[in-house]
C-alpha positions as CSV (number, residue, x, y, z in Angstrom):
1,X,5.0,-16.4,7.4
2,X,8.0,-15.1,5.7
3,X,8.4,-17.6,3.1
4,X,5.1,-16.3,2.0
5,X,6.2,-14.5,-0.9
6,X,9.0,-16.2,-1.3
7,X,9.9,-16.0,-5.5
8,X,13.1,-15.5,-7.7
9,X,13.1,-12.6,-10.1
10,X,15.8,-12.4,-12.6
11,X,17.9,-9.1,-12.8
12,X,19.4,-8.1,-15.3
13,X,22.8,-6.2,-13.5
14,X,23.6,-3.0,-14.0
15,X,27.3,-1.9,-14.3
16,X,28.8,1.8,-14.0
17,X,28.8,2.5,-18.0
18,X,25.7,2.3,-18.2
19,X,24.1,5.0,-16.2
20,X,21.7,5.1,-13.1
21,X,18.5,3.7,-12.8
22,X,16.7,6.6,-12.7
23,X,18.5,7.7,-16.4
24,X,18.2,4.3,-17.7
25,X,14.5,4.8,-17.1
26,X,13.9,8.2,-18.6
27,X,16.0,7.0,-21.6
28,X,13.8,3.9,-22.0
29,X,10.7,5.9,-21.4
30,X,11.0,9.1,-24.6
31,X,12.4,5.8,-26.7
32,X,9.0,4.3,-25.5
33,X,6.6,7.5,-25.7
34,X,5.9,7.7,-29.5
35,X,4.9,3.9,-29.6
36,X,2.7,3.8,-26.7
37,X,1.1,6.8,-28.5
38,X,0.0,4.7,-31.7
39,X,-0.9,2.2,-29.1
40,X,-3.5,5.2,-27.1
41,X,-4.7,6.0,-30.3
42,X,-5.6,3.0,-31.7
43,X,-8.1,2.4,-28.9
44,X,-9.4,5.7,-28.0
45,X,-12.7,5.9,-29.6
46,X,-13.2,8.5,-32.6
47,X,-15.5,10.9,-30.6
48,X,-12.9,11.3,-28.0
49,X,-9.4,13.7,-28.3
50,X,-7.2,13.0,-27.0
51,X,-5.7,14.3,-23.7
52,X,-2.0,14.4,-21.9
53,X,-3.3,13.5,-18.9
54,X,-5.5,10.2,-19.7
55,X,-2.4,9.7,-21.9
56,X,-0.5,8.9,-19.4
57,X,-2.8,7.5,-17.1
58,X,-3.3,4.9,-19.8
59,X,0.5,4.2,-20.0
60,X,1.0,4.1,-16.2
61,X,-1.7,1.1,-16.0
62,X,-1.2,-0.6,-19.0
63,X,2.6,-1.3,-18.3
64,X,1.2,-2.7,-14.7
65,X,-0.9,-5.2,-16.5
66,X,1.3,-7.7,-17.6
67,X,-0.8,-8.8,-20.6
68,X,-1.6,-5.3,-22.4
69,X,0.1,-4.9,-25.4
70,X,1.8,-1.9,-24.2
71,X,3.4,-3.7,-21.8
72,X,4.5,-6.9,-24.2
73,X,6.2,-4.2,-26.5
74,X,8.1,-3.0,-23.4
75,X,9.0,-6.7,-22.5
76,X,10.3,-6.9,-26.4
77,X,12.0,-4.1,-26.4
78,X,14.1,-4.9,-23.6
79,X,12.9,-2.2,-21.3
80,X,13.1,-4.1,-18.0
81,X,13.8,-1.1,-15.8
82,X,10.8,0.7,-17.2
83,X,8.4,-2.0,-16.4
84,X,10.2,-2.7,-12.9
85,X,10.3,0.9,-11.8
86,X,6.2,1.0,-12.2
87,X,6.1,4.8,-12.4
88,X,2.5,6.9,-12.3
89,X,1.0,8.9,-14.4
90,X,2.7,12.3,-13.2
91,X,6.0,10.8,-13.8
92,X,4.9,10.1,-17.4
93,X,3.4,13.4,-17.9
94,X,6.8,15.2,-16.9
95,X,8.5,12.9,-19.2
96,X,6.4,14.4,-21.9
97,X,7.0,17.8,-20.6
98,X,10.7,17.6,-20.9
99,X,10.3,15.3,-24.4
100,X,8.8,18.6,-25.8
101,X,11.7,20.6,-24.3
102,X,14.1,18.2,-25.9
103,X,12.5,18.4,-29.3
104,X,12.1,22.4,-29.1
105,X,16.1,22.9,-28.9
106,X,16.5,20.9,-31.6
């Protein structure tokens, strides 16, 4: 029974330099945010606006499924944490909501 799920994963380790998890992940994520945009567009039919919160409702199952192209860019990319931290839509739209605070100081 406990060898059920028995499987090796690869890790890629993390040292001190580079930063927690949790920042590692939000740095990945508003690197990751204007792609995945072209990628919402590009299938959301022409009648429909778009809107933050299907946005990221999109995002947050598409990097679950392994075979959506929103989670193959991720996988090229190198954004391991982001696809292993499997974060829901809230967390994307607060990402988004501090993106526009970043870009609003600048």
């Amino acid at each position: 029974m406990l060898l059920e799920k028995n499987e090796l994963v690869k890790k890629n380790s993390r040292n001190l330099v580079r930063g927690s998890v949790r920042e590692i992940t939000r740095h990945q994520a508003l690197s990751a945010i204007p792609t995945l945009a072209v990628f919402y567009h590009a299938q959301l039919p022409a009648y429909r606006p778009p809107r933050i919160n299907e946005f990221c409702r999109w995002i947050a199952l598409s990097l679950q499924d392994r075979s959506s192209q929103a989670s193959v860019y991720a996988v090229k990319q190198g954004f391991d944490e982001l696809l292993d931290a499997n974060r829901n839509a809230r967390w994307w739209q607060d990402q988004l909501k501090k993106n526009a605070e970043l870009t609003e100081r600048v």
